[in-house]
C-alpha positions as CSV (number, residue, x, y, z in Angstrom):
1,X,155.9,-177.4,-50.9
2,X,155.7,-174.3,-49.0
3,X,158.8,-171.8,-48.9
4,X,158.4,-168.9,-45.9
5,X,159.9,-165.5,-47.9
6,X,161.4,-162.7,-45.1
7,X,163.7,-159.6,-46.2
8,X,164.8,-156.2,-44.7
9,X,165.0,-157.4,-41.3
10,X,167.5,-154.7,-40.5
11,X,168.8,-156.3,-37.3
12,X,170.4,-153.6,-35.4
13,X,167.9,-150.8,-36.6
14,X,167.1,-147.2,-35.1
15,X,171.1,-147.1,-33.6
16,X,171.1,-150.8,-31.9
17,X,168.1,-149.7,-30.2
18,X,167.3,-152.2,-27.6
19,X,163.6,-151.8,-27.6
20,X,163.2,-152.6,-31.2
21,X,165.7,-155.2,-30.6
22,X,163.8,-156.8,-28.8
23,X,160.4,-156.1,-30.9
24,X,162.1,-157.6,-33.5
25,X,163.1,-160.9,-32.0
26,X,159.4,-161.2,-30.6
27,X,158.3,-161.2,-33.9
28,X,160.8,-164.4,-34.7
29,X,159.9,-165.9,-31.6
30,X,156.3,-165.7,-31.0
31,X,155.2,-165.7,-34.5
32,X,157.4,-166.8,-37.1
33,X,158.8,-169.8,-36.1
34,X,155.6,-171.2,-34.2
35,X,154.2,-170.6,-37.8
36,X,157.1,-172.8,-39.5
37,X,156.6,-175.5,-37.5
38,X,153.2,-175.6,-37.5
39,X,152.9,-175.7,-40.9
40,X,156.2,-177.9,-42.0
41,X,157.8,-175.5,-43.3
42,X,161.5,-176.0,-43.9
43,X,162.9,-173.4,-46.4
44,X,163.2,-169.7,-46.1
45,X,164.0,-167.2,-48.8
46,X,165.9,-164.0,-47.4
47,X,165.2,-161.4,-49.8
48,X,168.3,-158.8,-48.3
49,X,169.1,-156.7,-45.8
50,X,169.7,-159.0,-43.4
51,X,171.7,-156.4,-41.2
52,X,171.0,-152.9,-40.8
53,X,174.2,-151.4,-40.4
54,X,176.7,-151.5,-43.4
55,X,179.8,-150.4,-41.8
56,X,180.2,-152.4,-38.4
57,X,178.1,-154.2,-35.8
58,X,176.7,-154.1,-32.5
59,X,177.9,-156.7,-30.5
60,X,174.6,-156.9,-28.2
61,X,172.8,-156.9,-31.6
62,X,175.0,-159.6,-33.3
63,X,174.9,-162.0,-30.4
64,X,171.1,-161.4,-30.2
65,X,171.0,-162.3,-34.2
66,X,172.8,-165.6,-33.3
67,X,170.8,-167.0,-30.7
68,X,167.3,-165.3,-31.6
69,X,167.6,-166.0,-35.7
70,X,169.8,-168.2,-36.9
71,X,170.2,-170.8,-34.2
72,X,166.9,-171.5,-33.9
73,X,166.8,-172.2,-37.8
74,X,169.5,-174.2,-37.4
75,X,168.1,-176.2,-34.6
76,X,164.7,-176.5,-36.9
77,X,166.5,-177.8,-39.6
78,X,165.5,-175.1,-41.6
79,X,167.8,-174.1,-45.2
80,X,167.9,-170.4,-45.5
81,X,168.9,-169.2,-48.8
82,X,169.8,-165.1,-48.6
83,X,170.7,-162.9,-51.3
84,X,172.7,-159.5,-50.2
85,X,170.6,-156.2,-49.8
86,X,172.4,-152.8,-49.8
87,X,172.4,-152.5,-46.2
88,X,174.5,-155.9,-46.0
89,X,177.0,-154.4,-48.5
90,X,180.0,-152.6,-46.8
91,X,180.6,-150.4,-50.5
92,X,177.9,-149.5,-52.4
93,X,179.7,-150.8,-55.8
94,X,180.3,-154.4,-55.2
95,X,178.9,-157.3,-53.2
96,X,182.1,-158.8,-52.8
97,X,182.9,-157.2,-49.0
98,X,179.4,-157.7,-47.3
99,X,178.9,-158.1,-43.4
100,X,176.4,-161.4,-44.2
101,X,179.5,-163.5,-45.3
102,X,181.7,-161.7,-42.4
103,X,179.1,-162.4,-39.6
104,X,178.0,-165.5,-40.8
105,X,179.5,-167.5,-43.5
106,X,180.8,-170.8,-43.2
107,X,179.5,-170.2,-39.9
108,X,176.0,-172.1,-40.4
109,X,175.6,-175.2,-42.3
110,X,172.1,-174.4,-43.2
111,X,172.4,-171.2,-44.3
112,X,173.5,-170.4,-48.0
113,X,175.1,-166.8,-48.8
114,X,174.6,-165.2,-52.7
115,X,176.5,-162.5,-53.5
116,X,175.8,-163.4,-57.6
117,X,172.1,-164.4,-59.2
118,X,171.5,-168.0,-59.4
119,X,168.5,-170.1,-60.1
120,X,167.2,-172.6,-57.4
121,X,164.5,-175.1,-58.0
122,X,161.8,-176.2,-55.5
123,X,159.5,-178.7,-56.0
124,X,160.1,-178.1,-60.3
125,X,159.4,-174.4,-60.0
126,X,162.6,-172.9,-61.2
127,X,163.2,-169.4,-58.4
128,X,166.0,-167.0,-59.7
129,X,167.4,-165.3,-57.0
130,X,168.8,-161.5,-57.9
131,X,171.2,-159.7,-55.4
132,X,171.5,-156.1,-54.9
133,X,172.7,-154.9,-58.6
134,X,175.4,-152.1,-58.3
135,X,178.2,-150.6,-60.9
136,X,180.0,-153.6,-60.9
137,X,177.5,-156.8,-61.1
138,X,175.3,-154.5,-63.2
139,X,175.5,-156.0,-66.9
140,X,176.5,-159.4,-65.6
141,X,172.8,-159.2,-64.1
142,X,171.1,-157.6,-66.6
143,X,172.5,-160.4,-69.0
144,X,171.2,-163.0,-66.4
145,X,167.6,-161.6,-66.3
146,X,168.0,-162.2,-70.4
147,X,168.5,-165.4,-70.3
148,X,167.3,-167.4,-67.0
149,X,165.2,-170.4,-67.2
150,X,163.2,-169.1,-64.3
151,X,160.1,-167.7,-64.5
152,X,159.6,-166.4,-61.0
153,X,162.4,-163.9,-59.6
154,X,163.5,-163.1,-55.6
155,X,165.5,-159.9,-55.6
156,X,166.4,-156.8,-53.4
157,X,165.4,-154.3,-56.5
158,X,165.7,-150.3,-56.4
159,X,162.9,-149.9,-59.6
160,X,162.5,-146.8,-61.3
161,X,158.8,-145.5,-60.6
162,X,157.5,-147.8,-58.0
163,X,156.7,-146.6,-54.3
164,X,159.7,-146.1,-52.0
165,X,157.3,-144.9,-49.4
166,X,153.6,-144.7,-49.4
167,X,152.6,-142.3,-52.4
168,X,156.4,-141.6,-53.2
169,X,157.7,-143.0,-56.3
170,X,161.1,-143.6,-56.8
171,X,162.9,-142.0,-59.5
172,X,166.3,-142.9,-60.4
173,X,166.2,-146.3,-59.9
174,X,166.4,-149.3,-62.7
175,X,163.8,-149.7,-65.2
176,X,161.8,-152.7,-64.7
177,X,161.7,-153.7,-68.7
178,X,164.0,-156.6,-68.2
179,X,161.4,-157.8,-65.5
180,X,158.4,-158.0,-67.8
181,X,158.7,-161.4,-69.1
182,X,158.5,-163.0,-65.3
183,X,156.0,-164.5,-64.5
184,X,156.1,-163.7,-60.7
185,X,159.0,-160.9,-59.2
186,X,158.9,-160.8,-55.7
187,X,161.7,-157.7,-54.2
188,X,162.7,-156.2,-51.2
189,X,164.2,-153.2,-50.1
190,X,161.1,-150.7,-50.5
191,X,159.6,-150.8,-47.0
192,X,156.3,-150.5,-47.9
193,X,154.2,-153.0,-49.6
194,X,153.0,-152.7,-53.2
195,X,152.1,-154.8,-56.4
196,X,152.7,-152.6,-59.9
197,X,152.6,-154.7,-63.1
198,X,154.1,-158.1,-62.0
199,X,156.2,-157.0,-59.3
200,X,155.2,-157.1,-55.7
201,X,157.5,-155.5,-53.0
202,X,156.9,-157.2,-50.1
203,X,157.5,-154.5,-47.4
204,X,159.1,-154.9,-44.4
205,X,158.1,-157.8,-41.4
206,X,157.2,-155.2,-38.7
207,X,157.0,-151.5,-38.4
208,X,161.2,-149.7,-38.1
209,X,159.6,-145.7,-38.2
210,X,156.2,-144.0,-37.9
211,X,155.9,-144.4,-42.2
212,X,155.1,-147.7,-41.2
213,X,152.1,-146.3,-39.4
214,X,149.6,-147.4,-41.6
215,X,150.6,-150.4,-43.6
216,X,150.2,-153.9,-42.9
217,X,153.7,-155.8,-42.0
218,X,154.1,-159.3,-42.1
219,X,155.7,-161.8,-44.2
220,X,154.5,-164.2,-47.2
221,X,154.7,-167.7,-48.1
222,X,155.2,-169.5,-51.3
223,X,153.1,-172.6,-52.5
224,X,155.3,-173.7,-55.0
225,X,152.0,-176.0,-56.1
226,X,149.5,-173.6,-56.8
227,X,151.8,-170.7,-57.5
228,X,150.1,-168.4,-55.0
229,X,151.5,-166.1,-52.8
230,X,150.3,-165.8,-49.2
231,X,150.7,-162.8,-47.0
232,X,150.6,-163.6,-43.2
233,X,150.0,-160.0,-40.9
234,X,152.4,-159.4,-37.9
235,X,149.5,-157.4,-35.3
236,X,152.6,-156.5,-33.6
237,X,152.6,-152.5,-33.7
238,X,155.4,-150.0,-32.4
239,X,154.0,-146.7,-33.9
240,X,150.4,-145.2,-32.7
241,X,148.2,-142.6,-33.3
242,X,146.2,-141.6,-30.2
243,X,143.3,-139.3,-30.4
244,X,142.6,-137.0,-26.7
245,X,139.1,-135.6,-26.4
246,X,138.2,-134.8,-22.5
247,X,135.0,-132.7,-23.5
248,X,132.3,-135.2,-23.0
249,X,132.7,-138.3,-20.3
250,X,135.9,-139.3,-20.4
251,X,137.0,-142.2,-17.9
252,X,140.5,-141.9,-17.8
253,X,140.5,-145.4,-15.7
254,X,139.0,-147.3,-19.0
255,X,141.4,-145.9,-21.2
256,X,143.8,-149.2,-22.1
257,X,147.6,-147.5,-21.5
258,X,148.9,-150.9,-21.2
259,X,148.5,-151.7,-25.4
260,X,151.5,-148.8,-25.6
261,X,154.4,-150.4,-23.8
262,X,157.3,-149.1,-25.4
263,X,155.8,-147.4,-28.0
264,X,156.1,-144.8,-30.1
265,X,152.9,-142.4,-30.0
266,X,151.4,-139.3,-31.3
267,X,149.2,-137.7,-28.9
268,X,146.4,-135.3,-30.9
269,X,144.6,-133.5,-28.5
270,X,140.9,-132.4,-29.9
271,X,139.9,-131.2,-26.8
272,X,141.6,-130.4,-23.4
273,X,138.8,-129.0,-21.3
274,X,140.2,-130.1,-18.0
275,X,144.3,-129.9,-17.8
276,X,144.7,-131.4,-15.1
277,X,143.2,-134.6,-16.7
278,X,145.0,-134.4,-19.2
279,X,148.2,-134.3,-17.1
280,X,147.1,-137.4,-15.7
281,X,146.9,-138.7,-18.8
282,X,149.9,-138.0,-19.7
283,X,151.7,-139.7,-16.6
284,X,149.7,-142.6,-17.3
285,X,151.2,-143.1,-20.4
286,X,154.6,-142.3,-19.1
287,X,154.2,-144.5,-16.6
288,X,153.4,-147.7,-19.3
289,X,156.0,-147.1,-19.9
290,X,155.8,-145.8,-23.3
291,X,159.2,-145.2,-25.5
292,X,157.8,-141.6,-26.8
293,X,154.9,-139.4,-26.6
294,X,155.2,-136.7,-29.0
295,X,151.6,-134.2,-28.3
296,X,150.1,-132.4,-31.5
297,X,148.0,-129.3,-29.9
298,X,146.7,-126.8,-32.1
299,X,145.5,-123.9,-29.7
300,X,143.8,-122.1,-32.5
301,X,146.3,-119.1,-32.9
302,X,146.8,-118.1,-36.5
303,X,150.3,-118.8,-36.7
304,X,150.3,-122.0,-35.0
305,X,149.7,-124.7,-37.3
306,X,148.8,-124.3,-41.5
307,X,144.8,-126.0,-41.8
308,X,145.9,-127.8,-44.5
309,X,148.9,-129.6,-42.8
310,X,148.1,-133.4,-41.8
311,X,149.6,-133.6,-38.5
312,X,148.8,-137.5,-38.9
313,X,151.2,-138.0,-41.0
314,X,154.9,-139.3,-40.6
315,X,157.6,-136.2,-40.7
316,X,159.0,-137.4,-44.0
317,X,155.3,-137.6,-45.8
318,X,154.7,-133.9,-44.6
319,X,157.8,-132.4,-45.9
320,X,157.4,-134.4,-48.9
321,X,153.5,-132.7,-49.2
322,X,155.2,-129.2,-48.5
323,X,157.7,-129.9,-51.6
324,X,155.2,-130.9,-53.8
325,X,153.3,-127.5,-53.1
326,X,157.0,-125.6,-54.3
327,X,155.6,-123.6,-57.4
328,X,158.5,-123.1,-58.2
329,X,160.4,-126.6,-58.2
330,X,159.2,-128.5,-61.8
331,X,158.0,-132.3,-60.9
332,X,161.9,-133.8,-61.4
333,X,163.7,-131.3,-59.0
334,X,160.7,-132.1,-56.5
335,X,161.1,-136.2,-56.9
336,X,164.4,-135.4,-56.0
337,X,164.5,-133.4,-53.3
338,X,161.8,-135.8,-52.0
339,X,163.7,-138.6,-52.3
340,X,166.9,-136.3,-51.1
341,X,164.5,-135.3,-47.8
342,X,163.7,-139.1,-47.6
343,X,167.3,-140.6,-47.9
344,X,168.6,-138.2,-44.9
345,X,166.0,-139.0,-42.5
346,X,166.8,-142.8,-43.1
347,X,170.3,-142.3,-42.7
348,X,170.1,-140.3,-39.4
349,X,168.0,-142.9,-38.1
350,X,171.8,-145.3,-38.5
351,X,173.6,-143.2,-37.1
């Protein structure tokens, strides 16, 4: 039997944004699905975070959810089994009020809500599924994790020392000690994916902000026979990095502006040798059209740009580089500010 794991799909993302709205839903529709019924799969494992927004909804976004995600499982036959994320949450000390149960509980006959950890079985193999632990379900988990007869674990875990981003440890978080004797423990809510110890955060399905730049997104499935653990890629890109360089033959008509509808792109201009070119260039883009160009030009003035600042990177990696560099911050206060830095820019991308 083979079980198709998603989690973090953050439906309503980047303010209700229509274009990633719609990114999103192409993913469902023109990947995920096709792949389900292609290869008879009929269970899905949400991991959390189902919704983006913990406070209200969209109703563009909400209607979207119904008739792009979970009526078409419903129509496939497909059982959905979704544990709460802290996005899906509407306090951040109890699971009890949560916008999964308020959207859509009772609501779909295939779709089965957890707000407490329980053990499922499929196929034999005994699956314990772990919501988001706060102040409240906190030792009630903890004494759960003791005692399950599972040996593989689904949660939506914030772990003390493993990457929140890409090179950026959490610190703060819960220690992972009552996750050693697992065999397998699969968890969402860290967008990026990793595999420390036996845990494997499985990163989000597609790309939500120009971190995402460089990983792989996709999702994974479960062969509850042979144990292993299969990661299908989503090609499907939002965020690019473009490099400009008009100094040798350059044939603006071959250049393929097409690939960046509604994207989000960084423009690095090398050279710029013939402006009015590169203006061209520009309005090509625009005229894709693309969602945003932002242009990194470094015109060689002493002031301008720091050499050893990598304009490549996302804006929360290169505050997070210029922290680090603090002399006079010890490691602690800079993992926090870090992690401070990081928090803010995720929450004014909700707003």
């Amino acid at each position: 039997m083979k079980i198709a794991i998603i989690n973090d799909t953050h439906w309503g993302a980047r303010s209700d944004s229509q274009i990633f709205l719609e990114y999103f839903t192409d993913f469902f529709r023109e990947q995920f699905f096709p792949y389900l019924k292609e290869n008879n799969i009929n269970t899905v494992l949400h991991l959390g975070d189902l919704m983006d927004r913990r406070k209200f909804v969209n109703f563009n976004t909400l209607n979207t959810v119904r008739s792009e995600f979970m009526e078409p499982l419903l129509r496939e036959g497909i059982v959905v089994h979704c544990i709460l994320g802290n996005h899906d949450t509407f306090y951040k000390n109890t699971n009890d009020l949560n916008s999964v149960n308020e959207l859509f509980g009772d609501r779909y006959s295939n779709f089965f809500i957890y707000q407490q950890p329980i053990d499922l079985e499929f196929d034999g193999v005994k699956v314990g599924m772990v919501p988001w632990v706060n102040s409240e379900n906190r030792e009630k988990t903890l004494e759960y994790l003791k005692n399950t007869k599972s040996n593989i674990i689904c949660g939506h875990f914030e772990l003390n020392g493993y990457e929140v981003m890409r090179g950026l440890p959490f610190d703060g978080g819960m220690s992972d000690e009552p996750l050693r004797r697992f065999d397998m423990v699969l968890s969402a809510h860290f967008h990026s994916r990793s595999v420390q110890n036996n845990v494997t955060y499985l990163g989000t399905q597609y790309q939500i902000t120009f971190s995402d730049l460089n990983d792989r997104k996709g999702f994974h499935v479960f062969d509850t026979e042979t144990r292993d653990l299969e990661f299908v890629e989503n090609p499907r890109k939002k965020f690019f990095k473009i490099s400009y360089d008009d100094s040798q033959d350059f044939d603006i008509s071959k250049f393929p502006f097409g690939e960046y509808k509604n994207a989000y792109v960084k423009l690095f201009v090398d050279n710029k040798t013939k402006p009015y070119l590169f203006d061209r260039f520009l309005d090509n883009l625009y005229d894709v059209p693309v969602s945003n160009v932002t242009v990194v030009e470094d015109f060689g003035g002493e002031d301008e740009i720091e050499e050893d600042v990598d304009l490549s990177l996302d804006t929360v990696s290169i505050i997070s580089n210029e922290v680090e560099d603090m002399k006079e911050l010890n490691q602690e206060q800079k993992t926090k500010l870090k992690l401070m830095i990081r928090d803010l820019y995720m929450e004014s991308l909700s707003v």
